[in-house]
C-alpha positions in Angstrom: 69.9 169.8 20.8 70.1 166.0 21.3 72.3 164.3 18.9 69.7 164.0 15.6 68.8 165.0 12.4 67.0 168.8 11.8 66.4 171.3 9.4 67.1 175.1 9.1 65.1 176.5 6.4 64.4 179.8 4.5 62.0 180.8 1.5 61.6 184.2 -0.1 58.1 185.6 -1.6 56.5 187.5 -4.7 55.3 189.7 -1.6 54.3 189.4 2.0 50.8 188.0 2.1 49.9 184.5 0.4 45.9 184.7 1.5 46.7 187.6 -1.4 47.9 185.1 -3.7 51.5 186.0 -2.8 53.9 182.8 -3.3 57.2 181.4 -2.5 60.1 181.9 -5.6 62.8 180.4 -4.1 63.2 177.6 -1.0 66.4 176.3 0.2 66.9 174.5 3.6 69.8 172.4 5.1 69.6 169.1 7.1 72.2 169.0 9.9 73.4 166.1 12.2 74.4 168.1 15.3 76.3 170.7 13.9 77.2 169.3 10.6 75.2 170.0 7.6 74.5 166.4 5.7 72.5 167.7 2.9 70.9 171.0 1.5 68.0 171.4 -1.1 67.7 174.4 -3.0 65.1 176.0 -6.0 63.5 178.5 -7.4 60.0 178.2 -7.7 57.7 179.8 -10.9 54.8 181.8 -10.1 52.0 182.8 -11.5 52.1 185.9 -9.4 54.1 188.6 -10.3 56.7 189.8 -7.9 56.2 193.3 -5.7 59.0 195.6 -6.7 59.5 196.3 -2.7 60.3 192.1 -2.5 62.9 192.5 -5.8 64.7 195.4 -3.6 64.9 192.8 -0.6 65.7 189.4 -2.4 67.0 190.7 -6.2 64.9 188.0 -7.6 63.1 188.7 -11.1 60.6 187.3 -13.3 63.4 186.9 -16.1 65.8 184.7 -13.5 62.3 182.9 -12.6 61.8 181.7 -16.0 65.6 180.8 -16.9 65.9 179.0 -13.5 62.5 178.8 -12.0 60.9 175.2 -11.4 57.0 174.3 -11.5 55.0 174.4 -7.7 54.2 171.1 -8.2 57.3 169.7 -8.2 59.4 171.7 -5.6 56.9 171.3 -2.8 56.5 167.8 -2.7 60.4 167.5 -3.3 60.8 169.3 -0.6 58.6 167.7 1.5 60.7 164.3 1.1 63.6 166.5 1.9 62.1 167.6 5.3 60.4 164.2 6.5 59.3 164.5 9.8 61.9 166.7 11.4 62.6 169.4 13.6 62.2 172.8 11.5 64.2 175.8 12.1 64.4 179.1 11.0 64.2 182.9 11.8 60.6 184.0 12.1 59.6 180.9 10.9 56.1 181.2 11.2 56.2 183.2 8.3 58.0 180.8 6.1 55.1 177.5 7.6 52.5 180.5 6.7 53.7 180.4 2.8 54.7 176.5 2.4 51.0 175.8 3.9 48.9 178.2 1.6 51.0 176.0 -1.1 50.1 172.6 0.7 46.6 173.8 0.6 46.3 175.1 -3.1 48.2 171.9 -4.0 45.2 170.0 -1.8 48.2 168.5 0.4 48.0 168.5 4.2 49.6 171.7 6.3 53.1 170.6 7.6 53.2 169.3 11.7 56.7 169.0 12.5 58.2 170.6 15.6 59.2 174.0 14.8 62.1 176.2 16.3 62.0 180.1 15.5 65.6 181.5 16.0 63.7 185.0 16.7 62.4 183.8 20.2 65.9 182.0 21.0 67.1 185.2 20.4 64.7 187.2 22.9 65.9 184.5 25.1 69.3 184.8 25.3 69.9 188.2 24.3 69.6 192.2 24.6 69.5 194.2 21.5 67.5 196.5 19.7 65.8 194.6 17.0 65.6 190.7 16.3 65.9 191.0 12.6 68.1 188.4 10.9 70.4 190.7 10.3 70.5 191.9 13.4 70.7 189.5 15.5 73.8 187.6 13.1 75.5 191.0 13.7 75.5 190.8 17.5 76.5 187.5 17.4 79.4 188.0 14.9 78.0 185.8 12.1 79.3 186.7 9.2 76.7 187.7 6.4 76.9 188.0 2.3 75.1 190.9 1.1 72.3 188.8 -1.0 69.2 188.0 1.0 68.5 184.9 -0.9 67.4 181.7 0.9 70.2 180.0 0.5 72.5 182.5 2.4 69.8 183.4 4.8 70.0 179.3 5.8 73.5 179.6 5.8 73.2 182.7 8.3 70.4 181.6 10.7 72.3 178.4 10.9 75.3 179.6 12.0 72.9 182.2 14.4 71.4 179.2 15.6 74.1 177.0 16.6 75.6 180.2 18.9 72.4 181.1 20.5 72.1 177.1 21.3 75.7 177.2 22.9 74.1 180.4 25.2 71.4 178.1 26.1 74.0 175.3 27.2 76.1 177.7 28.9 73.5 179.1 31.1 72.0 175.5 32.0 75.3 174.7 33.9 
């Protein structure tokens, strides 16, 4: 990456499928300079869709931590959006993630998000051979350390630190 500003981001879900009314419950995204991270925004988000027990197994986020720490729709998103501005977007399978925030933009009657994106899955196809492309996975094989909690905050933490090595691979085989 050139020498500007971009953003690795990560939410988790009540369940997989927003066009079922499934929503995000938690965001959390870093802005980096280079390799540096400048800033990081982070929430829970309140839903008015209850959350699929095979989610809770994934994430370990509840309905009771929701409403002790869980913030209205309303205000996350376009928080968030202020956050993000018109950067570069990163994150692993990050179509999914655009898939949720724009079901929100849309019930909130707010354009989708256009920024460039950058999905750490098909860097990782790229640059490397392994069995499966998962986050987990692929931080594995590369050595990144990971917490056991899939939260978004961690999983930022994580495909950052994926993203930054699989960028050096791409540098290294340019020369």
């Amino acid at each position: 990456m050139t020498k500007s500003d971009y953003i690795i981001l990560d939410v988790e879900t009540t369940g997989f499928r927003p066009s079922e009314g499934h929503s995000i419950i938690e965001i959390a995204a870093e802005r980096l300079r280079e390799t540096e991270v400048v800033a990081d925004y982070h929430s829970l988000v309140l839903s008015d869709h209850p959350i699929d027990a095979e989610t809770i197994l994934v994430h370990g986020i509840t309905e009771d931590l929701l409403l002790r720490e869980g913030r209205p729709v309303q205000s996350v998103i376009p928080e968030f959006l202020d956050f993000i501005g018109d950067l570069p977007l990163i994150g692993h399978n990050i179509s999914f993630d655009l898939t949720f925030l724009n079901a929100h933009l849309a019930r909130l009657g707010l354009p989708p998000i256009t920024n460039m994106t950058i999905d750490t899955i098909q860097l990782a196809r790229k640059y490397l051979i392994i069995p499966s492309y998962s986050l987990g996975k692929v931080a594995a094989y590369l050595k990144v350390p990971q917490p056991s909690a899939h939260r978004a905050k961690v999983d930022v933490e994580v495909t950052r630190q994926v993203f930054l090595k699989l960028n050096e691979r791409a540098q290294a085989k340019r020369w």
